[in-house]
C-alpha positions in Angstrom: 0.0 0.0 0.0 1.2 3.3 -0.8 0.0 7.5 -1.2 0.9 10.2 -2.9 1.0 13.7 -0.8 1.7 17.1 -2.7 4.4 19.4 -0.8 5.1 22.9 -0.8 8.8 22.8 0.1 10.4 25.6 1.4 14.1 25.4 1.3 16.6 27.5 4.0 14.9 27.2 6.9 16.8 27.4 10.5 15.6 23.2 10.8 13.5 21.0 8.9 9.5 20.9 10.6 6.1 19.6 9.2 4.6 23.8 8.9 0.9 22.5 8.4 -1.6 21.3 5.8 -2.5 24.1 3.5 -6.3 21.9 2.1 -4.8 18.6 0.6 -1.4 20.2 0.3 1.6 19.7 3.1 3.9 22.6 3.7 7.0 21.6 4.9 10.4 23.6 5.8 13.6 22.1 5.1 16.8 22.3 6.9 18.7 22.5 2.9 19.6 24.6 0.4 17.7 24.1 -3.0 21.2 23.0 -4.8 22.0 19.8 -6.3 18.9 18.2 -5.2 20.1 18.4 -1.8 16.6 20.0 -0.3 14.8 17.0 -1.7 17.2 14.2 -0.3 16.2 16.3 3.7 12.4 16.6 2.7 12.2 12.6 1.8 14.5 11.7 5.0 13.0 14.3 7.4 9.9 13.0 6.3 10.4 9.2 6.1 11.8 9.9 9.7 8.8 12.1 10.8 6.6 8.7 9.8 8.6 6.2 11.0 9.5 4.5 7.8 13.0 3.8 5.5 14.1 6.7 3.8 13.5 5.0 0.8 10.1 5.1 1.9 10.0 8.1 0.3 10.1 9.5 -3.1 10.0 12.8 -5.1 8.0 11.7 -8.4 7.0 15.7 -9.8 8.6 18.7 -9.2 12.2 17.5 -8.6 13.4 21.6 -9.1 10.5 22.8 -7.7 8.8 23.9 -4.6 5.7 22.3 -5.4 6.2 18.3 -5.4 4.2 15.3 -5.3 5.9 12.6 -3.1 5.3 8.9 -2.9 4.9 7.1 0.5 5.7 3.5 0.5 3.7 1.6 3.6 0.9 4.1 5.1 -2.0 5.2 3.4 -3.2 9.2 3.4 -5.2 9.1 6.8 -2.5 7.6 8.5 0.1 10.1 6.9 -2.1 12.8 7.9 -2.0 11.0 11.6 1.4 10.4 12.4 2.3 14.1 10.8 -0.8 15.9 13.0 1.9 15.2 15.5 4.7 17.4 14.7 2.5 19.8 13.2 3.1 23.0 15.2 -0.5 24.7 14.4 
């Protein structure tokens, strides 16, 4: 079983934290700088982390140079990726 989960990244920040849903979309700040694909190797292991999983668990399949990305989730479904990440959402 596996999701998909659109992202708004946003690269730079002081430390990588889930910043809330924004409707079906994620917003999520990453501890990287948007360079050599380097944001997107912290979002997939920051958020494989955040959900307990491998980091291969987790994979950028759209938006690779962009801020907007659709990620795949190997293991939970939606629900219980909304679940796990209601948790270390600060709002």
């Amino acid at each position: 079983m596996s999701c998909r989960i659109s992202i708004k990244a946003i690269p730079n920040a002081p430390r990588s934290a889930v910043a809330g849903w924004m409707g079906e979309e994620l917003k999520v700040k990453v501890h990287a700088p948007a360079l050599e694909g380097r944001a997107n190797e912290e979002l997939c292991s920051f958020l494989a982390e955040a959900l307990g999983l491998p980091k291969r668990a987790v994979t950028v399949l759209q938006g690779d140079k962009s801020r907007l990305k659709v990620l795949a989730i190997e293991g939970p479904d939606l629900e219980q990726v909304r679940t796990r990440l209601a948790a270390k959402d600060p709002s």
